[in-house]
N, C-alpha and C positions, 0 to 999 in steps of 0.2 A: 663767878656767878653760879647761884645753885639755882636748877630745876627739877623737876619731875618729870622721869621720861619709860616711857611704855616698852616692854618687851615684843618684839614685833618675830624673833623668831631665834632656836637653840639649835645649833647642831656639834656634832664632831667631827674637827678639822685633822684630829692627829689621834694616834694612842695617847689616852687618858688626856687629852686638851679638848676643852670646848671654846667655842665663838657664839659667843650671845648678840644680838642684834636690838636696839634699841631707836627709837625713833626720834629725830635730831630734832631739839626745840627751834622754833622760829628765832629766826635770828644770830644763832649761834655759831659763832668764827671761831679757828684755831688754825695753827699752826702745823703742818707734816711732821709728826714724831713727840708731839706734845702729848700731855698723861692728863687721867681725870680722876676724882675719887667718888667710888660708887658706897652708895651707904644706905644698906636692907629697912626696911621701913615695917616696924613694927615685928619685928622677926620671932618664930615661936620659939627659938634658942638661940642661946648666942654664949660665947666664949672670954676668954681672958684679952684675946685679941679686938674682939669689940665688933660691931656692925659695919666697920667704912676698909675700904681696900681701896688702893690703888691700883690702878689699870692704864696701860698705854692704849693709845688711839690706835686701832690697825687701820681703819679706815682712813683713807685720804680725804682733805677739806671736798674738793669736789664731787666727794660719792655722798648717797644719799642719805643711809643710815648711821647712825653712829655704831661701830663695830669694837666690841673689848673679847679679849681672849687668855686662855689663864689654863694652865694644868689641876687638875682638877681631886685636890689633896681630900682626905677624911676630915673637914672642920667643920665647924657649924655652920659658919659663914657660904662656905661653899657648897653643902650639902644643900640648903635653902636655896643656893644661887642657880644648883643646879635644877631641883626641883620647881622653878619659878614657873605658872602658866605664863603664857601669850596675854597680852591686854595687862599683866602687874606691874608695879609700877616699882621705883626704885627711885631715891636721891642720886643728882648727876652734879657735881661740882668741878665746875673744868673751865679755863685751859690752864693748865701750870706744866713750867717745863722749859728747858734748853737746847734738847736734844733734838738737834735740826739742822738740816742742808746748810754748810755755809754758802755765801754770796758770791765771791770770790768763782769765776765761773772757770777760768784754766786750770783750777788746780783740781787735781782728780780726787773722790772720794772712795777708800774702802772701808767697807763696814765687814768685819770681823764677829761673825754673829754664832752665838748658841740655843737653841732650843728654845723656849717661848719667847726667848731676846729677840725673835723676829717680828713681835707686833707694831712695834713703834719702825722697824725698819720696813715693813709692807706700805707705812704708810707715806714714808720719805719718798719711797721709788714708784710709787702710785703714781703721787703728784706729780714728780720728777717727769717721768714720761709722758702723764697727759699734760704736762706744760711745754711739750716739747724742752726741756733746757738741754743747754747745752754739756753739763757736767758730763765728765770719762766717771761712770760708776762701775765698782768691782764690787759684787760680793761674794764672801765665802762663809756658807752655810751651814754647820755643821750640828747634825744630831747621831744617835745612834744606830738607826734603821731608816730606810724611807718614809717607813711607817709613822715614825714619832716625828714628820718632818709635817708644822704647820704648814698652810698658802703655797705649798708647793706649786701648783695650778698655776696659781696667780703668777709668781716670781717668775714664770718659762713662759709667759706669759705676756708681761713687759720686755724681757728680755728679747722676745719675738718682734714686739712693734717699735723697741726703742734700740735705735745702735747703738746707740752711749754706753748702756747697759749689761755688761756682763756678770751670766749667775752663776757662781759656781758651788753644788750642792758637794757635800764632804760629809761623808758616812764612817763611823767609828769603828761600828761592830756587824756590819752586814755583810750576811754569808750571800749575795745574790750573784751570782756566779755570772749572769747576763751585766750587773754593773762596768764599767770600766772607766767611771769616774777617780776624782778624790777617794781614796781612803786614808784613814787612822785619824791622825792631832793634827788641827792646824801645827806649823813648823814654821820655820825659817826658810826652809825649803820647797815645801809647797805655795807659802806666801810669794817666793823669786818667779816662780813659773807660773805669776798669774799680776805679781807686780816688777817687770823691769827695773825700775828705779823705786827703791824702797825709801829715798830720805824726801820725794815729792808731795806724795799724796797728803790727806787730812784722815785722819783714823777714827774711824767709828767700833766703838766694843759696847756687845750688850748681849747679857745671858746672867746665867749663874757666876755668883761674885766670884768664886774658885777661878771659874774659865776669865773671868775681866782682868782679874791678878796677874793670871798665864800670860795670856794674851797682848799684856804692857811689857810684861818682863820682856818676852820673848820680841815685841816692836823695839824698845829700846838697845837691846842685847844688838837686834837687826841692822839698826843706824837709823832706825826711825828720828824724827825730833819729839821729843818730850811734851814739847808745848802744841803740837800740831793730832794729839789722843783726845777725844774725846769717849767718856763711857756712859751705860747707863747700866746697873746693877739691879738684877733679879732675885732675890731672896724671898726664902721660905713659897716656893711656888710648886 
């Protein structure tokens, strides 16, 4: 279904990522972790790439706005995207998408996440928690500073009101000396000491394709099952 939906407000959530805020048409259902394509209307440039982007939902069904979020490159597209006033308006085409909570309520899910791959995962564990479900969720979070770390807020957040839920933020390259979290690469090793049994759960991967590649290898290498990976792939972001 396409609509036309209003900028309702911009800010910055991380180094060089913004969250644009748009106003949810009447009517409009989806799904936790489903994606929309947004597409500039009338735009005074534009590129080889073209007007329409794809954007995961970070907001959960039950929140009020529609929420997209995106690192914030030199193109045309997002040079306009960023500069948009309050009150403009934009093509909204949505819901499309897979990447969502399985049913299945005993089996635990981790999601294995990278840097703006956390938009479609804000919105899984949103819902997850204010539905109370019962899911065992694990996530490990990893960017390079705190700084570059979208919904942080949020994520310690859920993890406060929902026990199901455990977050585990994993930092690359931060020199913060008061840290004493995760540091370096997700491993095999840091994934044991936060997943027990490693062939149970259902696997969630979403960030830049490099790290989704890693990330399988390194699940399957682990004794993961193969058919129990789910990913979703961030490029040119």
């Amino acid at each position: 279904m396409i609509y036309n939906i209003k900028l309702t407000k911009k800010e910055e959530v991380a180094n060089g990522t913004m969250a644009f805020y748009w106003g949810k048409p009447v009517g409009f259902e989806f799904v936790a972790g489903q994606f929309c394509d947004i597409t500039l209307i009338n735009p005074p440039e534009t590129d080889e790439e073209g007007n329409t982007r794809g954007f995961s939902l970070a907001n959960a069904p039950y929140e009020g706005d529609i929420v997209t979020a995106t690192r914030m490159r030199d193109t045309a597209f997002k040079r306009i995207l960023k500069n948009l006033s309050v009150g403009m308006e934009v093509k909204f085409d949505a819901p499309y998408g897979d990447f969502k909570l399985h049913k299945t309520e005993t089996t635990p899910a981790v999601f294995l996440i990278g840097g703006i791959g956390i938009t479609p995962v804000r919105s899984i564990i949103a819902q997850a928690s204010h539905d109370h479900l019962p899911h065992k969720i694990t996530l490990l979070y990893s960017n390079k500073t705190p700084a570059d770390a979208a919904f942080t807020k949020d994520l310690e957040s859920f993890a406060k009101e929902n026990p199901n839920f455990i977050f585990v933020p994993v930092y690359t390259d931060t020199t913060e000396t008061e840290w004493d979290g995760e540091r370096g690469y997700i491993d095999a090793a840091m994934l044991r000491r936060h997943v027990p049994d490693i062939a149970s759960p259902i696997y969630y991967l979403s960030g830049p394709a490099g790290m989704v590649k890693a990330m399988r290898e390194m699940l399957m290498n682990a004794g993961a099952n193969e058919d129990n990976i789910r990913a979703e792939e961030f490029s040119g972001y």
